[in-house]
N, C-alpha and C positions, 0 to 999 in steps of 0.2 A: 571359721567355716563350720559350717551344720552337717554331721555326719546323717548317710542315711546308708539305710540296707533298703534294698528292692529286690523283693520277693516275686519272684516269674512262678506262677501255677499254672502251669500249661493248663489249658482247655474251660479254664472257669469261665463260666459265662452267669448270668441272671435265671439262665434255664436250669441250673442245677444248686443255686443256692437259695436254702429255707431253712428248713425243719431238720435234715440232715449234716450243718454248718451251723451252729448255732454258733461259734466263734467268731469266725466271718462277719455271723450277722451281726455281732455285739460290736466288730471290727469297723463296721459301715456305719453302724449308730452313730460311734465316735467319731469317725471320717468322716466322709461324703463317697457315693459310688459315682462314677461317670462312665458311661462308654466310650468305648474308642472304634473309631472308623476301620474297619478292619482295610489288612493291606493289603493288594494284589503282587503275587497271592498269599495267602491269609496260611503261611507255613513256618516254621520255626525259624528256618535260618534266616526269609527275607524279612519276618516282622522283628526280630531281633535287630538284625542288623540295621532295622528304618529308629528302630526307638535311640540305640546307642549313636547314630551319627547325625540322626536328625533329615534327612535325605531319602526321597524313594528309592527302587530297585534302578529306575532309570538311570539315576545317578549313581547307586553305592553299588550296581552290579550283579547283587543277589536272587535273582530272579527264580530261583527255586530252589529245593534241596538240594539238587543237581542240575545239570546241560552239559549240553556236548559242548567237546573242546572242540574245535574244527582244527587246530594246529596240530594232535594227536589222533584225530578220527575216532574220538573214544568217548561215549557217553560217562559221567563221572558224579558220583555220588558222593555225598557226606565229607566233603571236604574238610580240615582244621585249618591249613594256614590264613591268618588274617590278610598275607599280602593278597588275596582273593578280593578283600573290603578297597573298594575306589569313595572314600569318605573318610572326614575323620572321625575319631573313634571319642566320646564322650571324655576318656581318661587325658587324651592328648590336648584335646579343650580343657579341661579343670588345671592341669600345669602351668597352660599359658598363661590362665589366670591368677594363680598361685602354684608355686614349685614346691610345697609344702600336701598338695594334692594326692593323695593315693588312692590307688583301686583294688582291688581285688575283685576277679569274673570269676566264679564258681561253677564252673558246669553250662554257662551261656558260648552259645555253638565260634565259629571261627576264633578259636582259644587259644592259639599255636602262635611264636613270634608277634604277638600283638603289641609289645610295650608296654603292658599293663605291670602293676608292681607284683602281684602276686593271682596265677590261676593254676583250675584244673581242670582237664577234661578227661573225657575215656579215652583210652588208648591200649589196648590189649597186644600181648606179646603174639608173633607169629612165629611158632617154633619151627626149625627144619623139619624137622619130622610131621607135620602138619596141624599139631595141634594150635588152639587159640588159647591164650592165657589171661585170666584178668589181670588188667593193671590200667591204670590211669596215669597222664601226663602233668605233671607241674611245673609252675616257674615259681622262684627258681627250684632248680632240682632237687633241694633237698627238703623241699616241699611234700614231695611225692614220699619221701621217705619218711619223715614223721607223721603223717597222715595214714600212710599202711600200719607203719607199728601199735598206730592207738588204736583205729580203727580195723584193723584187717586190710586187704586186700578191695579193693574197690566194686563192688557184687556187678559187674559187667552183667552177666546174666539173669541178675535181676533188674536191668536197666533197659533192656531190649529183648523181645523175642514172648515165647509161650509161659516163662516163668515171671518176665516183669512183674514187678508189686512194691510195695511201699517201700522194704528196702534199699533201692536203688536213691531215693529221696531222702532218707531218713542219714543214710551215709554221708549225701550231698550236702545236708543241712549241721551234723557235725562237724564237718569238714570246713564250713564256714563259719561256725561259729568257735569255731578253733583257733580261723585267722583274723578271726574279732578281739580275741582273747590274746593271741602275741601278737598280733600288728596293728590292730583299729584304726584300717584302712577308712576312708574319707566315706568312699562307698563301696559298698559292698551287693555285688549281683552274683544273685541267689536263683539257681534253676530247679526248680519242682517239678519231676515229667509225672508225676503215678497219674493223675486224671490222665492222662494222653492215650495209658494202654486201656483206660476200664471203659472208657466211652467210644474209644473206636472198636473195641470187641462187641459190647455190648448194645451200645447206644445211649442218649441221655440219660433214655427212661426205663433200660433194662433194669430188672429186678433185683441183680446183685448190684449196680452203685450204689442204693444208701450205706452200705459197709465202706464203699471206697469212701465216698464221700467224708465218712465219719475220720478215716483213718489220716487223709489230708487234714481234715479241719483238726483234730490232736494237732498235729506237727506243726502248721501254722502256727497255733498257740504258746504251742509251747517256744518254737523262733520267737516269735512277737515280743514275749513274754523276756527274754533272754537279752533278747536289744534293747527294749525298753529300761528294761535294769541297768543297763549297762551308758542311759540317755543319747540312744541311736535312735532316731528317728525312721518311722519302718512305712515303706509303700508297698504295696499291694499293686501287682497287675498281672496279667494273662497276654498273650501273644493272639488268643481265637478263641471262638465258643466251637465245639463240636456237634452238628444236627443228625438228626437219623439218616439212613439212607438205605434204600433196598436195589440199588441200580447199579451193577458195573458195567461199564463199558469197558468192550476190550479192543481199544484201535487201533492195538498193530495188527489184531486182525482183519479189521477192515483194510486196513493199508496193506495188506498182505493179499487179498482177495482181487486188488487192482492192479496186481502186483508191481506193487511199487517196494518192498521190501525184498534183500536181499538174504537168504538164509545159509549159513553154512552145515557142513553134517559132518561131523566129528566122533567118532565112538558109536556110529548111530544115532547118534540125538543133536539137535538140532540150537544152532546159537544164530543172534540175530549181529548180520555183517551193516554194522551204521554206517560207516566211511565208503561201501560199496553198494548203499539202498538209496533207489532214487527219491523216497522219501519214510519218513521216518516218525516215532512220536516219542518223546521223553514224557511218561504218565509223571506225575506228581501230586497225589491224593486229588481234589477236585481238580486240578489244570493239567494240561498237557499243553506242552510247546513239540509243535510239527516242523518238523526240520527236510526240508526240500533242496535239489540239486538245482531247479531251474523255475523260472520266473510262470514258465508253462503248466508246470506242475504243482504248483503252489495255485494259482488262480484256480485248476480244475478241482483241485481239496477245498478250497475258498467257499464252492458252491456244492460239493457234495458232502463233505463234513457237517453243513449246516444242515443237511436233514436228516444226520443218525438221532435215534431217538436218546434223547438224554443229554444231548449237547445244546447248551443254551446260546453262547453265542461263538463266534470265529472272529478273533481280532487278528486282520495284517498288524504292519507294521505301521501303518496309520490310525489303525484303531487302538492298537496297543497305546500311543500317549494320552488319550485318555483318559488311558488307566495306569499311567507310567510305569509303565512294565515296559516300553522301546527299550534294547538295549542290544548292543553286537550278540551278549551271550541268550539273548530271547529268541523262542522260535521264529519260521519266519510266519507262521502261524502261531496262537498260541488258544488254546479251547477251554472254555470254562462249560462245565455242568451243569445240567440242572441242579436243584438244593437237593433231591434224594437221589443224587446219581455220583460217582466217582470214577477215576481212571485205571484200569489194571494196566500193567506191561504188556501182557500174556501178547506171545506172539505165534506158539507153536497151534497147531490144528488139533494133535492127538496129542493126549497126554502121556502116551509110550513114548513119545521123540523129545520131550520135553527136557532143556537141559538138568541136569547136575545138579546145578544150583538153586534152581525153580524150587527141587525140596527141601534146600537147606535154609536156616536164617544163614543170609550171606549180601549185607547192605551194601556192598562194594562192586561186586561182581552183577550184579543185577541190572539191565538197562530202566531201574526206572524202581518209583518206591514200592514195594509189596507189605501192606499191613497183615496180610494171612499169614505171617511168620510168628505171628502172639498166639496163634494157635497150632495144634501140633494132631499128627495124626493117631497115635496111641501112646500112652505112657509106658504101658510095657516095652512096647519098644523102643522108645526113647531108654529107658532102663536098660534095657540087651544091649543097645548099643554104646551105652558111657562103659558097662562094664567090660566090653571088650577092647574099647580104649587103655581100660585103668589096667588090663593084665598086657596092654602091649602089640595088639593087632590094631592093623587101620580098618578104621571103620567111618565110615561115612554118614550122621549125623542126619541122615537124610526124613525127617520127621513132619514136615512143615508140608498141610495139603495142597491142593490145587484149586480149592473150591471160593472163588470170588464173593460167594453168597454169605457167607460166613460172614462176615466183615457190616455190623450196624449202625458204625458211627462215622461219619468224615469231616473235612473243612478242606480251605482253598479260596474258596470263594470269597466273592465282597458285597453280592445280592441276597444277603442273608435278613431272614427275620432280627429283630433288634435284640429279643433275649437271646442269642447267638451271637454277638457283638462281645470283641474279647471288653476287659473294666480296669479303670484305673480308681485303685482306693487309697485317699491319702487324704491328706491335708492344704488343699489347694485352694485360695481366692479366688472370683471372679473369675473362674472357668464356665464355659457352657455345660451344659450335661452331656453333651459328645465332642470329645477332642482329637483331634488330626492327629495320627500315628507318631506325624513327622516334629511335633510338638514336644514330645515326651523327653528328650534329650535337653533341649531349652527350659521346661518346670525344673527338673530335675536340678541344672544349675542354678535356677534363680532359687533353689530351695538354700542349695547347698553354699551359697555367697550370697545367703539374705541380707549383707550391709552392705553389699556395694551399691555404687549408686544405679537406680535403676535403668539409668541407658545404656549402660555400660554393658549389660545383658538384658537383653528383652525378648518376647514370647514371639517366636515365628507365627507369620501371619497363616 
């Protein structure tokens, strides 16, 4: 078997490598670049979880960061456990083939109970007292603990939120080539987020990414660099390309205005009741899935959704197989953007009633993803408030604005300009120059059992 590491660089796309990647570029000389068809929707957990199984959302289930449970009434975000994944898992196929197969997932999302031989994800302590602790999750567990000691403690904080940065990457990528070094696993998947937070703040072509840029492109390198010594055969790929955007849409307040939303008032301020709204929208950066009580009320959003400004199309659940996104857990709507438009949550009217949480980074509790959480309303207070944590008062974390506008970068979509097409860079034959998402799991094998014979694995059509 041919070992390979598969390096995930969230957000690369053709639109941000040049002059600022020159690694890369030497990277693609060597290889070949191809594009990939991006997925619906074009978001970490569903484009992951199509490459690893080989299978759309229709089938593996993933249909967005989050959806409602309808058996809970509970909108639900950021899940880990893999029993979530209806597919098999690329590591479960390499076995079959060979029992001598091992994996190791580094930081690639639904981490939790997967069978894989060795991973890790984030997972932070929730103290009684209410603090949030870094720490990350491994198998097996004593995973977790030689990885703190060498490395520290897992920079959760620099993985998510207003401080994100290279950090959060740089640990990730020790981390892996850690378990290159005592296990040399078969393959090895490698998750890169730093492009994720510098392009959705900023934009492609904001003025601070060529630093970001510079600081990914070092890291790859120096990974590359580390496997290849080691004759680990290394690919390259991205999940999405990230495009500008100057357009939120906030549809639960349009759904709120028809009142079709149910609001509760708790402490004064206001949380949105999904199990008791007669319809509903789970945002998820470009898409929303629109969750309705009755067949009445889905057709009358069907044709009024279609002419908010910024919504490009309204898939039922006939149009959704199209784009195989059908699935129990998809809305019964689902809303794609225009390319400079994106989804907020935001449901409340004033921002006095606004929940709790609205200020806090808090990816759990949220009906729905919120990227304004990478920016923060003032430092100083962010400061007053850790210090009255660190002497022992509760203090409420509350730093994270309300302002939608803020936010210049998005994805989701699948009607994207080309150089916004996530790339696969490697070493691959007689491929097209754009390959099916659902592809990537079958290359991947036939790389890794280059002697077997070739029918024995062959390239999904």
């Amino acid at each position: 078997m041919k070992r390979i590491a598969l390096i995930d660089i969230v957000g690369l796309s053709s639109s941000v490598i040049g002059e600022h990647t020159p690694f890369i570029e030497k990277f693609i000389k060597q290889n070949k670049l191809r594009k990939i068809k991006p997925v619906l929707p074009a978001l970490t957990t569903s484009a992951q979880t199509t490459y690893l199984t080989g299978v759309a959302p229709s089938e593996h289930g993933i249909v967005g960061n989050g959806w409602y449970d309808h058996t809970d009434s509970e909108i639900k975000f950021w899940k880990q456990s893999n029993k979530l994944v209806q597919g098999e898992n690329i590591w479960v196929t390499g076995k079959k083939k060979n029992a001598d197969f091992t994996c190791a997932q580094m930081f690639w999302w639904y981490n939790m109970y997967n069978d894989a031989d060795f991973s890790a994800t984030p997972r932070p302590n929730y103290l009684a007292d209410g603090r949030k602790m870094p720490d990350c999750y491994a198998y097996p567990s004593t995973l977790r603990d030689e990885l703190t000691e060498k490395f520290g403690k897992f920079p959760l904080f620099n993985f998510w939120g207003p401080n994100a940065n290279i950090t959060s990457s740089n640990w990730i990528a020790e981390s892996a080539m850690y378990v290159e070094e005592k296990h040399q696993p078969t393959l090895n998947l490698v998750y890169l987020p730093h492009l994720d937070y510098c392009l959705q703040k900023y934009g492609p072509k904001g003025e601070n990414v060529p630093a970001e840029l510079k600081q990914i492109d070092e890291l790859v390198e120096r990974m590359v660099t580390f496997f290849q010594k080691r004759n680990v055969e290394v690919v390259l790929l991205s999940e999405y390309g990230i495009g500008p955007v100057n357009q939120p849409i906030h549809i639960n307040r349009i759904l709120r205005k028809e009142g079709l939303i149910d609001i509760r008032i708790e402490r004064g301020l206001e949380l949105l009741d999904a199990g008791a709204s007669e319809a509903f929208a789970v945002a998820d950066h470009q898409i929303a899935h629109v969750y309705t009580k009755t067949s009445e009320t889905k057709d009358k959003l069907k044709a009024l959704l279609a002419k908010v400004p910024g919504v490009a199309k309204v898939l039922d659940k006939e149009g959704q197989k199209a784009y195989h996104i059908d699935h129990d857990r998809s809305g019964d709507l689902v809303l794609l953007a225009d390319k400079n438009a994106w989804f907020t949550y935001y449901f409340w009217e004033d921002d006095a009633v606004a929940p709790d949480y609205a200020r806090m980074v808090d990816i759990h509790k949220k009906p729905g993803y919120d990227p304004v959480e990478m920016f923060m309303t003032s430092k100083s207070r962010a400061i007053g408030k850790l210090i009255l944590k660190k002497i022992g008062f509760a203090a409420v974390l509350d730093i994270t604005p309300l302002d939608a506008t803020l936010v210049k970068g998005s994805h989701g979509i699948v009607d994207v300009d080309e150089e916004y097409y996530p790339i696969l860079i490697g070493n691959f034959d007689d491929l097209d120059e754009t390959v099916d998402p659902t592809s990537i799991k079958q290359l991947l094998l036939n790389k890794i059992f280059v002697n077997q014979k070739v029918e024995e694995i062959t390239v999904s059509q």
